[in-house]
N, C-alpha and C positions, 0 to 999 in steps of 0.2 A: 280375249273375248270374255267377258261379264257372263259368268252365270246366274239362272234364274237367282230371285233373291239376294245372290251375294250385294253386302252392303260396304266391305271392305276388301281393298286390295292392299296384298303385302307384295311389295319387292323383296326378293330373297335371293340370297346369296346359290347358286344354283347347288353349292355343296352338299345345302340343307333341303334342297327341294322336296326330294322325296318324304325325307321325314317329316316336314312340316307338311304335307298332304295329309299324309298320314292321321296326323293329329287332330289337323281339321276338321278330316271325315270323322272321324273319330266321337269327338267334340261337338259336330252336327254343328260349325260357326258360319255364319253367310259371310265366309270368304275365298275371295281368288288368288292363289300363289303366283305370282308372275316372277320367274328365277331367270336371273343373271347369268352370262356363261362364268361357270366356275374359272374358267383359266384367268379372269381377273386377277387372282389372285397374285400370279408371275407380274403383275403390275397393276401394283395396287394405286398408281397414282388416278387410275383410269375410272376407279372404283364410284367416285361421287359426281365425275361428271353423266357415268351411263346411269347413276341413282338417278340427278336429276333431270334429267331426258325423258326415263320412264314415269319420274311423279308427274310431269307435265302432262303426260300423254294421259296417268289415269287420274288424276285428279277433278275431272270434269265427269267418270265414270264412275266414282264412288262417293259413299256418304264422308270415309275416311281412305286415308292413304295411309300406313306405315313401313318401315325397314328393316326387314328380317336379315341386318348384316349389324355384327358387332365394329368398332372400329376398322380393322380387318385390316392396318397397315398406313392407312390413311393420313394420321397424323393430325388429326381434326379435322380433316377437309371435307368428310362425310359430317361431322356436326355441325355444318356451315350450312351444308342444303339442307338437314334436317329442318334447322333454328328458321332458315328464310322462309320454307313451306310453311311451315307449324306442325310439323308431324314427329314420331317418337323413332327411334333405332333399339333392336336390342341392347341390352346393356353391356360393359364390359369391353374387351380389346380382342377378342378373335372368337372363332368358334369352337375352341376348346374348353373355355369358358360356360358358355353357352351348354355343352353337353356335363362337363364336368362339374361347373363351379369353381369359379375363383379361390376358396380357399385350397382345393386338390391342386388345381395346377398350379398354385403357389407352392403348394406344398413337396410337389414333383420337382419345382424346378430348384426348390433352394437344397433339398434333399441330393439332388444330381444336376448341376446345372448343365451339365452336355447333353440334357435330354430334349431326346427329337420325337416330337408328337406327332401318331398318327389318328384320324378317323377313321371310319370304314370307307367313306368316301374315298379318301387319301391312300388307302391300302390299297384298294379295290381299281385305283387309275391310276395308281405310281410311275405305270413306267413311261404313260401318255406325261401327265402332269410333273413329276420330278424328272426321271430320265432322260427325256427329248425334249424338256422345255430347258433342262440347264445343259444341252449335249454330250450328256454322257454318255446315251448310243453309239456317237462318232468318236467321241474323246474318254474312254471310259480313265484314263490317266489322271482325269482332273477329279477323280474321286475324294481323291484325298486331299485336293485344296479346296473342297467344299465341305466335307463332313471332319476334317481330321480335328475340332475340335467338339466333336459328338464323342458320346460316351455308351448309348444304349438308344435303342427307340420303344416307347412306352405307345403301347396298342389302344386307345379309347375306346371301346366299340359298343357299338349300339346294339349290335344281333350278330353274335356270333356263331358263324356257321363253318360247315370245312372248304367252303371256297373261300371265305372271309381271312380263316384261318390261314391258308397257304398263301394269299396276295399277301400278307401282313408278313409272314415268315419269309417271302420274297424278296419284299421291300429293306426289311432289317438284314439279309443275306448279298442284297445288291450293293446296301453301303458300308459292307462291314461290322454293324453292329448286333449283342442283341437285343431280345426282342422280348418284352415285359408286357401283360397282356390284363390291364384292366376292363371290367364290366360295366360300363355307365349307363346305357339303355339310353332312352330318349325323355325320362322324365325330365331331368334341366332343360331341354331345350323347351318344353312344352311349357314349363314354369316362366322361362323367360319370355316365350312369345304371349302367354296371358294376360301381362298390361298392355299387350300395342292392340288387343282387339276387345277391350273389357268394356263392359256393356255390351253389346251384341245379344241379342235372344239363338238361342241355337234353334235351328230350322224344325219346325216341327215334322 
C-alpha cells in the first residue's frame, strides 16, 4: 500500500526493514519500505527474480523505485534487473557493508579471515535462519563441516541491548566460537540509502 505522499518505494531486503523505517521516519522522506522475506538469503539465487516482480508491481505506483539490497550473493544477477528498470541498488556486496563499511569489513576479514559476521538481525533469528535452515536442529554433528573453518563471530550491532546481547552470545556458543562485539549503529546504512532517495523534500 502507497502511503499518503510517499513519492518512492524501496524494496528492501527484509533484514534491513526495520531499520530503514526507522530512518525514514526519522528523516520525514515520502517513502514506502516494501521488504523481502529475509530467508532469501539461504538462496540468494531467488533474490533478483522476487526484486523484479516487485519493481513491476510498484513501478506504476511511484515516482521512483529503488533497491534497498546490496549484491547480497547474487553474482550480478540483481544488477541486471537494476540496469533493465533504470533504478539504483545499495552499494557494495552484502549488508555488512552497508552497516559497517567496506573498509571495516575488509579490514575484519583480512585481519581474521575465519570471521563470521553477525547483525542484530542475524543474532536476533539464528536459530530460525542458520540452525533449521542448514539442519543443525536435527543434525547438530554437521556443525563442524559447516563452521570448522570459522575462527570467531564478530557481533555488528546496531543497538545493543541485553536480549540482543544474549541471542548473539547464543549464536557464537551454538557454533563454537567466540564472540567479538562491535558497535556500528545504523548510520552506514542511513548513508548508503541516501543516494537511492536524494532529491525527495521531506514531508512537512
Amino acid at each position: 500500500m502507497r502511503a499518503d505522499g510517499a513519492t518512492v518505494g524501496v524494496i528492501a531486503c527484509g533484514a534491513l526493514a526495520t531499520d530503514l523505517t526507522e530512518i525514514v521516519k526519522r528523516r520525514g522522506w515520502p517513502v514506502d519500505i516494501h521488504p523481502l522475506p529475509p530467508l532469501l538469503h539461504n538462496q540468494p539465487k531467488k533474490i533478483a527474480p522476487e526484486v523484479e516482480k516487485t519493481v513491476r508491481d510498484l513501478r506504476q505506483r511511484y515516482e521512483r523505485v529503488a533497491v534497498a539490497y546490496a549484491d547480497c550473493g547474487s553474482y550480478g544477477a540483481l544488477d541486471e534487473v537494476c540496469e533493465r528498470y533504470d533504478i539504483e541498488r545499495l552499494s557494495g556486496q552484502d549488508c555488512y557493508e552497508a552497516y559497517a563499511g567496506l573498509d571495516r569489513v575488509r579490514g575484519l576479514l583480512s585481519d581474521e579471515p575465519g570471521t563470521y559476521l553477525l547483525t542484530d538481525f542475524l543474532a536476533a533469528s539464528f536459530q530460525r535462519s542458520v540452525m533449521v535452515e542448514l539442519g543443525l536442529d536435527r543434525r547438530p554433528e554437521l556443525r563442524d563441516d559447516y563452521f570448522k573453518h570459522y575462527t570467531r563471530v564478530v557481533w555488528l550491532t546496531q543497538r545493543r541491548t541485553p536480549l540482543l546481547q544474549g541471542a548473539a552470545e547464543d549464536a557464537a556458543a551454538a557454533i563454537g566460537l567466540p564472540l567479538e562485539v562491535i558497535d556500528v549503529g545504523i548510520d552506514g546504512l542511513e548513508r548508503a540509502l541516501e543516494p537511492l532517495v536524494v532529491g525527495v523534500q521531506p514531508r512537512p
